[in-house]
C-alpha positions in Angstrom: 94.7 16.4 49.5 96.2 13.2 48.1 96.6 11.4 44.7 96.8 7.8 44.9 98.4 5.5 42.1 97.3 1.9 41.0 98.8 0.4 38.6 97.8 0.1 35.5 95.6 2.7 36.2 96.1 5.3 38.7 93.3 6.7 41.1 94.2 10.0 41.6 92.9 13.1 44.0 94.4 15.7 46.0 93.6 15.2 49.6 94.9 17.4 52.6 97.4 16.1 54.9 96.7 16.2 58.7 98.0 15.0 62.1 96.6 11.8 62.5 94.0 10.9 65.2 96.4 10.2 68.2 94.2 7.0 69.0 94.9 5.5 66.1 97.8 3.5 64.7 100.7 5.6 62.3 102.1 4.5 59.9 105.0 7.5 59.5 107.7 8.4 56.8 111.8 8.8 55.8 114.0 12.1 56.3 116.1 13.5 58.8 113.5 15.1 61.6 113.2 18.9 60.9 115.6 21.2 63.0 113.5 22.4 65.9 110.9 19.8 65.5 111.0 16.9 67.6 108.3 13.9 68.3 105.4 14.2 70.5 103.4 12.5 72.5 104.2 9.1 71.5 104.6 10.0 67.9 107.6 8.7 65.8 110.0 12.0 64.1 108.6 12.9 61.1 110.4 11.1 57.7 109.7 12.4 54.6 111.2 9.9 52.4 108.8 6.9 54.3 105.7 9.6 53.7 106.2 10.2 50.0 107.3 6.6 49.4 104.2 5.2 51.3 101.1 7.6 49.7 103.2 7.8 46.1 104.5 4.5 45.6 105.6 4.0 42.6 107.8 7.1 43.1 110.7 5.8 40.8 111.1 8.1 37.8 108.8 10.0 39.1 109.5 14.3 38.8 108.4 16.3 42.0 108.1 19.6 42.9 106.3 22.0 45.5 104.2 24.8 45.4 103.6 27.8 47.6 102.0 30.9 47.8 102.7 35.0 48.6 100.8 38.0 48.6 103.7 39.6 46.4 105.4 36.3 44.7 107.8 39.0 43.1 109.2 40.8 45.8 109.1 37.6 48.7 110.0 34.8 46.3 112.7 35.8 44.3 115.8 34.4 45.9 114.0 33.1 48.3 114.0 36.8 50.2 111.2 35.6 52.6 113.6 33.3 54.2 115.5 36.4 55.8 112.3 37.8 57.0 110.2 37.7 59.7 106.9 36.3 59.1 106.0 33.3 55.9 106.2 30.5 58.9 104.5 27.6 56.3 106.3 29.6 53.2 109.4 28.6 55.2 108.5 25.0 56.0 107.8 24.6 52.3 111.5 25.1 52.1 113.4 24.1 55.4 111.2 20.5 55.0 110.4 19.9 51.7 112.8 21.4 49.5 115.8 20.8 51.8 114.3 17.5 52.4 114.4 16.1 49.0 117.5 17.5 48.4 119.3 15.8 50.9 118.3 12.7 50.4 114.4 12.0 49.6 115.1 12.2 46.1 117.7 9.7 45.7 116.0 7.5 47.9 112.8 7.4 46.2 114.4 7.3 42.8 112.4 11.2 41.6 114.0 13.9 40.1 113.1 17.5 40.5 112.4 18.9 43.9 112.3 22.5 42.8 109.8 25.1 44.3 107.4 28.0 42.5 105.0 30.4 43.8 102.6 32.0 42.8 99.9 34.6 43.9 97.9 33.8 47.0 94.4 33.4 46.5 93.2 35.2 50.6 90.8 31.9 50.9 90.9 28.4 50.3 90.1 26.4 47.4 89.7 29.4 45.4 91.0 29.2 41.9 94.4 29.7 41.6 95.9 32.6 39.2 97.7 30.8 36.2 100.7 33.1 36.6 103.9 31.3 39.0 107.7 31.9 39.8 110.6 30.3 40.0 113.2 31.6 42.9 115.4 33.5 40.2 112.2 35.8 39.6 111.1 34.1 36.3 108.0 34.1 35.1 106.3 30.9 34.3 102.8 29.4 33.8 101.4 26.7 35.7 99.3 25.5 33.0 102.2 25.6 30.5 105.6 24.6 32.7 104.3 23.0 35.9 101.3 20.6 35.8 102.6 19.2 32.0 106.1 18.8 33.5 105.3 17.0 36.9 104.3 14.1 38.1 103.7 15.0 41.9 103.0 18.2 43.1 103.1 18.9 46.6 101.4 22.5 47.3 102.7 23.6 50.6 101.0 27.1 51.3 99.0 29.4 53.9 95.6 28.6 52.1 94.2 25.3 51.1 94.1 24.4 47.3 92.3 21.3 46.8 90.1 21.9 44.8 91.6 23.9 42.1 94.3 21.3 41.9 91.9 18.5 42.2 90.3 19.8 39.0 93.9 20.1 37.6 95.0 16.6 38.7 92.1 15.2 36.9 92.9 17.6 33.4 96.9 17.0 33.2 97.1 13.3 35.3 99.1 14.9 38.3 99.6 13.1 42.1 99.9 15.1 44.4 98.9 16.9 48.2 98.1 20.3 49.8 99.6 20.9 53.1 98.3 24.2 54.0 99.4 25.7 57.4 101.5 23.3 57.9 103.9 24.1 61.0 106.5 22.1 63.7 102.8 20.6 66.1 101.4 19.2 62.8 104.8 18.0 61.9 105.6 16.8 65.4 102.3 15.0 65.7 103.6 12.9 62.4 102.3 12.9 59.2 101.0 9.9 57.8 100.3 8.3 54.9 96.7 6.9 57.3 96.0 10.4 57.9 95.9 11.3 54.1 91.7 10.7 53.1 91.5 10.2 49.3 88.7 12.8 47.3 87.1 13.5 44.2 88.8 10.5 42.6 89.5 10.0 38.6 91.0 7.3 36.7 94.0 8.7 35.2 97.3 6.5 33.5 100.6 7.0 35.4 103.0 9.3 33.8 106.2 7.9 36.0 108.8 5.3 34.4 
């Protein structure tokens, strides 16, 4: 689920991305296509940069970071041990897409700072509240109420279980953007995410917290 920005006031909500509808037009985003992912039917590679700079503009000054979730956030998450397991295929997309994504050259192209990743406990359902207690790939503890929403602009919450509307209801208390992306995997990326297929929900006035 998406937040959407107007200046001078922003219209914010958290709506879920999905493939688009293949009989309608796309209008796709920027970043290198994902290793082992490659267009289909018709559908242009996947671009991150275009994506977030389409569905966030204005992205300049803006911070970022991404969200995902674990049964055990302590023993899969710190130092990123999942990625040397089998199993966590979106938990891995979070990182191989998103993270690596931004970090190559999404960032810098959009102007944002950030791009780090937390997790914290998964909730076994979606839009079930979400636990307050997160972690950072070192194994620290952290809170989102205190060091993520506060400290972000745009939150992208990439996980196995939809969160909408927990962080709807936290987009509208701390004036985050942002969109879940839950079981995301190579069709759905493939197919082409796009800023037409993002539906905005629950929307509040909020003011933009970017430069």
């Amino acid at each position: 689920m998406l937040l959407q920005d107007d200046h001078p006031v922003q219209e914010a909500a958290f709506a879920k991305l999905k493939p688009p509808n293949p009989s309608t037009t796309m209008n796709t985003l920027t970043m290198p296509h994902p290793a082992g992912v490659s267009p289909s039917d018709g559908f242009p590679p996947f671009d991150l940069t275009r994506l977030l700079g389409t569905v966030f503009e204005p992205t300049v000054g803006c911070r970022i970071c991404i969200l995902t979730d674990f049964e055990k956030p302590v023993e899969s998450f710190t130092g990123l041990r999942f990625m040397k397991e089998p199993g966590y295929p979106v938990q891995k997309k979070a990182v191989e897409v998103f993270v690596e994504g931004l970090a190559n050259s999404a960032l810098q192209d959009l102007g944002m700072t950030g791009g780090e990743i937390f997790a914290y406990r998964t909730t076994n359902g979606s839009n079930l509240d979400m636990d307050d207690p997160c972690w950072d790939p070192s194994g620290n503890l952290l809170s989102l109420d205190r060091d993520i929403y506060p400290n972000y602009d745009i939150i992208l919450c990439v996980t196995r279980y939809s969160a909408t509307a927990p962080l709807t209801a936290k987009a509208k208390q701390f004036g985050i953007r942002g969109a879940t992306l839950h079981g995301v995997n190579d069709i759905i990326l493939a197919s082409g995410l796009t800023s037409s297929s993002l539906r905005t929900r629950h929307r509040t006035s909020i003011s933009s917290k970017c430069a």
